[in-house]
Backbone as a ProteinNet text record, in pm:
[ID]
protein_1_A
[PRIMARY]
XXXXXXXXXXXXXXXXXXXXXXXXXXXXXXXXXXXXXXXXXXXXXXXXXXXXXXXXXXXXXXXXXXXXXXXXXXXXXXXXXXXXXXXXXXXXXXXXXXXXXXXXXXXXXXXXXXXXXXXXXXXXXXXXXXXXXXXXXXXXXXXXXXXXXXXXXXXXXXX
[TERTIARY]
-12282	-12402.7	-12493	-12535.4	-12614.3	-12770.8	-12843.7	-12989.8	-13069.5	-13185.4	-13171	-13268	-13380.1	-13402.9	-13309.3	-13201	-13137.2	-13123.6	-13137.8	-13111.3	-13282.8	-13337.1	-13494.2	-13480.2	-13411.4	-13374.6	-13321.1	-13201.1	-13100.8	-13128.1	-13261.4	-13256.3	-13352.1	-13455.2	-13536	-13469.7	-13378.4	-13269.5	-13195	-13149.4	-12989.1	-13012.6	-12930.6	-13006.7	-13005.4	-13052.3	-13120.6	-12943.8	-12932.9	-12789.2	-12677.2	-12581.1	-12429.1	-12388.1	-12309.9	-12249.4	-12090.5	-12063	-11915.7	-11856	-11802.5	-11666.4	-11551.4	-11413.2	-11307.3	-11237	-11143.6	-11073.8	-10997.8	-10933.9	-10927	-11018.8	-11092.4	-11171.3	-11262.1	-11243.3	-11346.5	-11504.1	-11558.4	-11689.2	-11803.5	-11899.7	-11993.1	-12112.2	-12144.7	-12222.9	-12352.8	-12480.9	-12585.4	-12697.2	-12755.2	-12789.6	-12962.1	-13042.9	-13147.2	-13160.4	-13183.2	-13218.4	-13360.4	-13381.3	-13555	-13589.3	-13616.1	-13640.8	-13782.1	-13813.8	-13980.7	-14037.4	-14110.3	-14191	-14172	-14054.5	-13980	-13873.4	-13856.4	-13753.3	-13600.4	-13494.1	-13429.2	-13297.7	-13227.9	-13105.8	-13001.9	-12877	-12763.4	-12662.7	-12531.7	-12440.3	-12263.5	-12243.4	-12117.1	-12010.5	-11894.4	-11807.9	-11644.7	-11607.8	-11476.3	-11354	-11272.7	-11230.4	-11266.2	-11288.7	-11280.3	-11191.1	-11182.5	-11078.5	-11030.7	-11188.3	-11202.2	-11333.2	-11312.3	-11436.8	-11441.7	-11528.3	-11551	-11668.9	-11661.1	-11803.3	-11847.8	-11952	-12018.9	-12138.2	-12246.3	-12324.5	-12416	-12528.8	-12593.9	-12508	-12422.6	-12324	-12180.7	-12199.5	-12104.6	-12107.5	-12010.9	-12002.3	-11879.1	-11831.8	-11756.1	-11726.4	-11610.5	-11588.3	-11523.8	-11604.6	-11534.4	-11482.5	-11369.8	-11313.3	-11288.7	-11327.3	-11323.9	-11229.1	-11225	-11188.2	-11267.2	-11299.4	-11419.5	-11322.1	-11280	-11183.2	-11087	-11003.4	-10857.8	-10873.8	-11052.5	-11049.4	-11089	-11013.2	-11075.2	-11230.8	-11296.2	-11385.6	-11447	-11416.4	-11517.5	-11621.5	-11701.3	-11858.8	-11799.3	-11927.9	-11936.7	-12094.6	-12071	-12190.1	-12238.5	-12337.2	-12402.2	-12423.9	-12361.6	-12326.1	-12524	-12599.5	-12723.7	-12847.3	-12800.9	-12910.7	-12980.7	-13161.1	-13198.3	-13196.9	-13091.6	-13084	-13007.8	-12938.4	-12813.3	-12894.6	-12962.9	-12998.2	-12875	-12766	-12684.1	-12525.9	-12430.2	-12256.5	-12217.1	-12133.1	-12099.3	-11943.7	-11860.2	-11719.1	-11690.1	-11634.3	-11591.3	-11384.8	-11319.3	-11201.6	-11126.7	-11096.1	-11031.5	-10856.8	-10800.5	-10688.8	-10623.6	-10525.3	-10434	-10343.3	-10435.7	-10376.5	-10345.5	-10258.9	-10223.7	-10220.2	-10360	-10361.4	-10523.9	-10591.3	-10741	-10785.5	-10665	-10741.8	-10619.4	-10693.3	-10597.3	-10581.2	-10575.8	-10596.6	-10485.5	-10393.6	-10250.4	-10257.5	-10386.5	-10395	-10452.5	-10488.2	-10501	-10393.4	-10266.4	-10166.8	-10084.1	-10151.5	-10127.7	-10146	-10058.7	-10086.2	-10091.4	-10148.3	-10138.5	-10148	-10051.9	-10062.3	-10015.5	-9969.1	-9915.9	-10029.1	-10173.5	-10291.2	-10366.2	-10308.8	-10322	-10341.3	-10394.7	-10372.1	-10348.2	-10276.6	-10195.4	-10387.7	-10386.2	-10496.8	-10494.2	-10593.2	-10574	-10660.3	-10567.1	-10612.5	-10672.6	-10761.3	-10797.5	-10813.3	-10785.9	-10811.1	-10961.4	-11036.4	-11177.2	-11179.9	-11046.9	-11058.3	-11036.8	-10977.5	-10945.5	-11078.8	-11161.9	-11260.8	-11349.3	-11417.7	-11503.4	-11427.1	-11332.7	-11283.2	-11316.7	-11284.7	-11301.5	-11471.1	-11574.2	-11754.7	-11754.9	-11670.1	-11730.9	-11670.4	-11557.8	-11483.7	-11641.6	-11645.5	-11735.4	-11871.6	-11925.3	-12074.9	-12065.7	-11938.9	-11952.8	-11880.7	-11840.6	-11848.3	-11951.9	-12045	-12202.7	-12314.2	-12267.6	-12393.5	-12349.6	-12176.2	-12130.6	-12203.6	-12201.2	-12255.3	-12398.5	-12438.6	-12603	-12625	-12575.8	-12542.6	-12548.9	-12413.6	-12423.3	-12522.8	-12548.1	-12675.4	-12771.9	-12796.5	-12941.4	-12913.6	-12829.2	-12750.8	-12766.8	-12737.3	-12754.3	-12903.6	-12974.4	-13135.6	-13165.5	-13126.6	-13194.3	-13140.5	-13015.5	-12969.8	-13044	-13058.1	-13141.3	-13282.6	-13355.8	-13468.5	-13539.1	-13381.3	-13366.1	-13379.8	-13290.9	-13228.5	-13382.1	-13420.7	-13554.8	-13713.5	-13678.1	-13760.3	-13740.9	-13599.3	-13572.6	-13594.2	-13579.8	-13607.1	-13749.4	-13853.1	-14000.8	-14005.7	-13963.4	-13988	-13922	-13847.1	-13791.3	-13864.1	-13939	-13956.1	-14111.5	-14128.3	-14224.1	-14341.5	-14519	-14610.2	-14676.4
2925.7	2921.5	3037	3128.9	3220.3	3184.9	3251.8	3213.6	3266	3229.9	3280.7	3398.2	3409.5	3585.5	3655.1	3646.4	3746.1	3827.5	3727.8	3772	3816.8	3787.9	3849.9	3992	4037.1	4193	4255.3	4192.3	4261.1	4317.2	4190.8	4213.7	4365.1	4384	4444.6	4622	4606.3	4772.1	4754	4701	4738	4806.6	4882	5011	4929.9	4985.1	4926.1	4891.6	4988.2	4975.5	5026.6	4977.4	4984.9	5106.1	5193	5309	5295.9	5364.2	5353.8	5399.6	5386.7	5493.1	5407.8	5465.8	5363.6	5481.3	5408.6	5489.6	5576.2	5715.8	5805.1	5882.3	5854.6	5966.7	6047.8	6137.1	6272.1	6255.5	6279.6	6235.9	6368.3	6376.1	6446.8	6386.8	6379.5	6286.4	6386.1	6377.2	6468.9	6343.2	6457	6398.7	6480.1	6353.7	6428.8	6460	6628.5	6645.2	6734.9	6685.4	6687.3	6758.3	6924.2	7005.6	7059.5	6988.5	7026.2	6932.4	7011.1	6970.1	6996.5	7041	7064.3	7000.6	6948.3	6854.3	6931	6968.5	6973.2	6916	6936.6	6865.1	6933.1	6808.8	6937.7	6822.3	6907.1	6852.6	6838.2	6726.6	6746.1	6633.8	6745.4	6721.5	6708.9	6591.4	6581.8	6452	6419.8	6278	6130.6	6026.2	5947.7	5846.7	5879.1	5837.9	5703.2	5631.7	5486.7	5449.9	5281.9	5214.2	5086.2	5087.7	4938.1	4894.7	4780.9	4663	4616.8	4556.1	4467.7	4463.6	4396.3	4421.3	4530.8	4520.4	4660.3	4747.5	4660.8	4804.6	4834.9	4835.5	4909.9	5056.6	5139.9	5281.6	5345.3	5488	5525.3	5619.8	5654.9	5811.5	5939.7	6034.7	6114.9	6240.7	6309.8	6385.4	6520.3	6650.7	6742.7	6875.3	7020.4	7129.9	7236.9	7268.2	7394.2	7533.9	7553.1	7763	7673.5	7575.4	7551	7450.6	7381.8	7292.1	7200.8	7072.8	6912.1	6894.9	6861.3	6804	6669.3	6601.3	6434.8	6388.8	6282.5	6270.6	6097	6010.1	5896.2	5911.6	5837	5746.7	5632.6	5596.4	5442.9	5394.8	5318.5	5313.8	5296.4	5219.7	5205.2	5241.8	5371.9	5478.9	5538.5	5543.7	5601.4	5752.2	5798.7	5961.4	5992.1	5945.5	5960	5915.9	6024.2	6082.4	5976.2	6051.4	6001.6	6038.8	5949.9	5971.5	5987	6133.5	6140.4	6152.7	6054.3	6057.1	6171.3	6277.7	6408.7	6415.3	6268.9	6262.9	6157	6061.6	5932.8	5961.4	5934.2	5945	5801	5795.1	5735.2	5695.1	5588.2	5543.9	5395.9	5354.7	5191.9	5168.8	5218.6	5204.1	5207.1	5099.4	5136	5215.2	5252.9	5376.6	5500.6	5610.9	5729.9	5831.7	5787.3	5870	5932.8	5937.8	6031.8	6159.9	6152.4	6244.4	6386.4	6341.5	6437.7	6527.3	6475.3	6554.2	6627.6	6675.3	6668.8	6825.1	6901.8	7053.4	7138.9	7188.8	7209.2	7129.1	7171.5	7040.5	6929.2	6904.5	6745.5	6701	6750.5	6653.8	6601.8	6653.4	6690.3	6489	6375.6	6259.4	6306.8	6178.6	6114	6128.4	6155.3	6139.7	6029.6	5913.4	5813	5802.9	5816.3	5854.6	5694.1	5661	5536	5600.4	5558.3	5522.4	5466.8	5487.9	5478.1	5347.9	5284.3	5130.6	5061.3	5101.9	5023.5	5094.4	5178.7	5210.9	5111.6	5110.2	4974.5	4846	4875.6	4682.8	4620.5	4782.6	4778.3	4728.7	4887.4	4837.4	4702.2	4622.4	4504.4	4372.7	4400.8	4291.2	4309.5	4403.1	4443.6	4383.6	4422.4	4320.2	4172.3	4104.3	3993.6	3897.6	4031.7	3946	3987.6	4049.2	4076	3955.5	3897.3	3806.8	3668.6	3639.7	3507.3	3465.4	3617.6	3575	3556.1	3648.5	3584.5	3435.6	3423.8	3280	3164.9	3200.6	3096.5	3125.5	3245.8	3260.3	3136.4	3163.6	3067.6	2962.6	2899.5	2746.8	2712.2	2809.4	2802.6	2762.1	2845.6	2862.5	2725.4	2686.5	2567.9	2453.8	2414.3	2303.2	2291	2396.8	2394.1	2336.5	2402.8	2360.9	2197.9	2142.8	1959.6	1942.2	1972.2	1914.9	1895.7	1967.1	2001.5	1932.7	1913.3	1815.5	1672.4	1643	1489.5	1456.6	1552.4	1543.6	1502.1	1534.6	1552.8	1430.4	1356	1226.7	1146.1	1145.3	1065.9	990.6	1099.3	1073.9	1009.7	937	858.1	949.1	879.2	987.6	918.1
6877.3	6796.8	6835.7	6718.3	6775.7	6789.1	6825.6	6837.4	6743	6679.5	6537	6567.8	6718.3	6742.7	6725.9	6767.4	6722	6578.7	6484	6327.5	6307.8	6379.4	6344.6	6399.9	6561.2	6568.5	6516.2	6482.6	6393.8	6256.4	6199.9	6045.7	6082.2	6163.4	6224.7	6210	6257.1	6329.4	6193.6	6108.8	6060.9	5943.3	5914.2	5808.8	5669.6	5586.1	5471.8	5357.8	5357.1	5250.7	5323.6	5304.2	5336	5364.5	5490.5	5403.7	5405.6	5273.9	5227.8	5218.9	5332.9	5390.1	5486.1	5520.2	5565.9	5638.2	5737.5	5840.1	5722.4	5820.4	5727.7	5642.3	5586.7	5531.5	5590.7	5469.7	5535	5474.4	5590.5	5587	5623	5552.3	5568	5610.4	5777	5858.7	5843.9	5757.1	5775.6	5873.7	5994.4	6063.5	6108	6141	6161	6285.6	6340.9	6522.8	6507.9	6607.6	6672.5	6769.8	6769	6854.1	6908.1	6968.5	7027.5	6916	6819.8	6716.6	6604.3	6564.3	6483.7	6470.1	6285.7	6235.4	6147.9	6190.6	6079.2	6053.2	5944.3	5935.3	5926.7	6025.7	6080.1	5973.5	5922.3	5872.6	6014.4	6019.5	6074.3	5960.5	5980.3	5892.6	5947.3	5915.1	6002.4	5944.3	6021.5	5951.1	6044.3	6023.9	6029.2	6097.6	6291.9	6346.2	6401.8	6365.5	6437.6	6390.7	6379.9	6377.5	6479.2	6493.4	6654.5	6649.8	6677.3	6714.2	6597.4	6579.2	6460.8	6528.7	6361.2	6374.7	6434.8	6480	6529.5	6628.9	6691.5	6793.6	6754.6	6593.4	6549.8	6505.9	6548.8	6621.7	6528.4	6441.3	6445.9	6489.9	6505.5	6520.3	6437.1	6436.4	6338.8	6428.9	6391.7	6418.8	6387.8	6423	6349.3	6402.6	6355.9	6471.9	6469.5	6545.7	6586.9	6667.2	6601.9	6646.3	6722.4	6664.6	6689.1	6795.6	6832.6	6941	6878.6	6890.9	6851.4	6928.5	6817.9	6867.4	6807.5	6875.8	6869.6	6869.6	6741.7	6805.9	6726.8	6826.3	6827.7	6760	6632.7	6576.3	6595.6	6598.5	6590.8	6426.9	6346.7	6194.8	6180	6238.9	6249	6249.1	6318.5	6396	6293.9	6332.1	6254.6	6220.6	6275.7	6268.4	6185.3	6152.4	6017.7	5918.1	5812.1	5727.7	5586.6	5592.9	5508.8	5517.7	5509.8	5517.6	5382.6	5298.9	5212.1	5214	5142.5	5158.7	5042.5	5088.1	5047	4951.4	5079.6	5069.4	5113.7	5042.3	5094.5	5147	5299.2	5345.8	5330.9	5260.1	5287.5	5427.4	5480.4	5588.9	5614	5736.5	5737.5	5875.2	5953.5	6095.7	6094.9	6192.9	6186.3	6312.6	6371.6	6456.6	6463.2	6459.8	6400.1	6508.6	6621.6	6766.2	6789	6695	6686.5	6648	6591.7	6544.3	6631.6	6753.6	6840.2	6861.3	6854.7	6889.1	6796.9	6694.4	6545.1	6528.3	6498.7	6503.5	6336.1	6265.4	6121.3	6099.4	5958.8	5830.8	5838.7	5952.4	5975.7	5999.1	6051.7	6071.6	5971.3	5864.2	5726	5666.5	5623.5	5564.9	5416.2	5366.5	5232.2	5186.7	5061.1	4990.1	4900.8	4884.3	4841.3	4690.9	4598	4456.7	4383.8	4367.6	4248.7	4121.6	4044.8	3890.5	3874.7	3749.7	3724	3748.8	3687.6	3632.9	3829.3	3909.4	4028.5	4104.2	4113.6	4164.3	4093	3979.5	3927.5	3986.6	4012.2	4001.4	4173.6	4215	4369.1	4372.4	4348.1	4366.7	4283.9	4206.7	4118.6	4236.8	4345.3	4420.2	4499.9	4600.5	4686	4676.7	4506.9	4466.8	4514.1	4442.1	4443.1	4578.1	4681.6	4832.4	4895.8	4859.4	4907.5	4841.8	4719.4	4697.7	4708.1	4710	4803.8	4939.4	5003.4	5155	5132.6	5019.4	5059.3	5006.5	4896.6	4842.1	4996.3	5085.4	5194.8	5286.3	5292.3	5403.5	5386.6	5238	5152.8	5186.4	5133.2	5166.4	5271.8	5446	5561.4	5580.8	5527.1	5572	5460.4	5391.6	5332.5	5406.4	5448.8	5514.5	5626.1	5732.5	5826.6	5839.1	5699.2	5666.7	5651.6	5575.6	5512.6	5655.8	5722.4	5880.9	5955.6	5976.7	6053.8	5961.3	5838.1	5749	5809.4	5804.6	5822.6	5981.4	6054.5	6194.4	6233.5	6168.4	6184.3	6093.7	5994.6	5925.7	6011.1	6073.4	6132.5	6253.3	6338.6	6476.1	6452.5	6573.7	6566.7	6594.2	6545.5	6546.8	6638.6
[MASK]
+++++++++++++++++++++++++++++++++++++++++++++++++++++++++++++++++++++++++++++++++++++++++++++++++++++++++++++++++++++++++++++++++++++++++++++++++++++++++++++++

């Protein structure tokens, strides 16, 4: 059973809308950095080698090469510094962590590009809507049962 501060921090930190992206793809991570007193925005661009944790300490990693050297950065999916994630290129993959790919020289590092149709992209954002307002659906249900529960508790007990 969780404690319900928690869902008061969480609701508190967790970024406002979804971002939509999946292992394998190429991602354009624009990020905000903060130098003295001065604000600007850096783009990093790479693939998509792992995702881990839930809720607020969920983290991915994207993967990129800089003059023939891998280089790695770990995100916080949360953080208010990520500006915005633009998926550039969906990879065709069937592994949720792609750490093979370190050893991957040319075009073999190269992923399967994963093509949808207009009609399986709508059908996909239309599955997606309607397992986003199920859960809020039970959330409500949650927060109202609780509510009866804690009504009948206080009628119940002697004054």
């Amino acid at each position: 059973m969780r404690n319900p501060l928690f869902d008061v921090v969480d609701k508190k930190y967790r970024r406002a809308s979804d971002l939509e992206f999946e292992i394998g793809d190429t991602v354009v991570v624009t990020l905000r950095i903060i130098e003295g007193d001065k604000e600007r925005l850096q783009d990093f661009e790479g693939t998509v080698i792992a995702r881990r944790g839930q809720a607020l300490d969920e983290m991915f990693t994207v993967r990129r090469l800089v003059g023939n050297e891998g280089v790695e950065r770990v995100f916080p999916v949360h953080s208010p510094r990520i500006v915005s994630i633009k998926t550039s290129r969906s990879g065709k993959v069937r592994r949720c962590k792609l750490y093979f790919l370190r050893d991957r020289v040319g075009r073999a590092r190269r992923l399967r590009e994963r093509r949808l149709s207009a009609e399986a992209r709508r059908a996909a954002i239309e599955a997606r809507n309607a397992k986003v307002q199920a859960l809020q659906e039970a959330q409500r249900a949650v927060a109202a049962a609780k509510g009866a529960r804690a009504e009948t508790a206080l009628a119940g007990s002697p004054s």
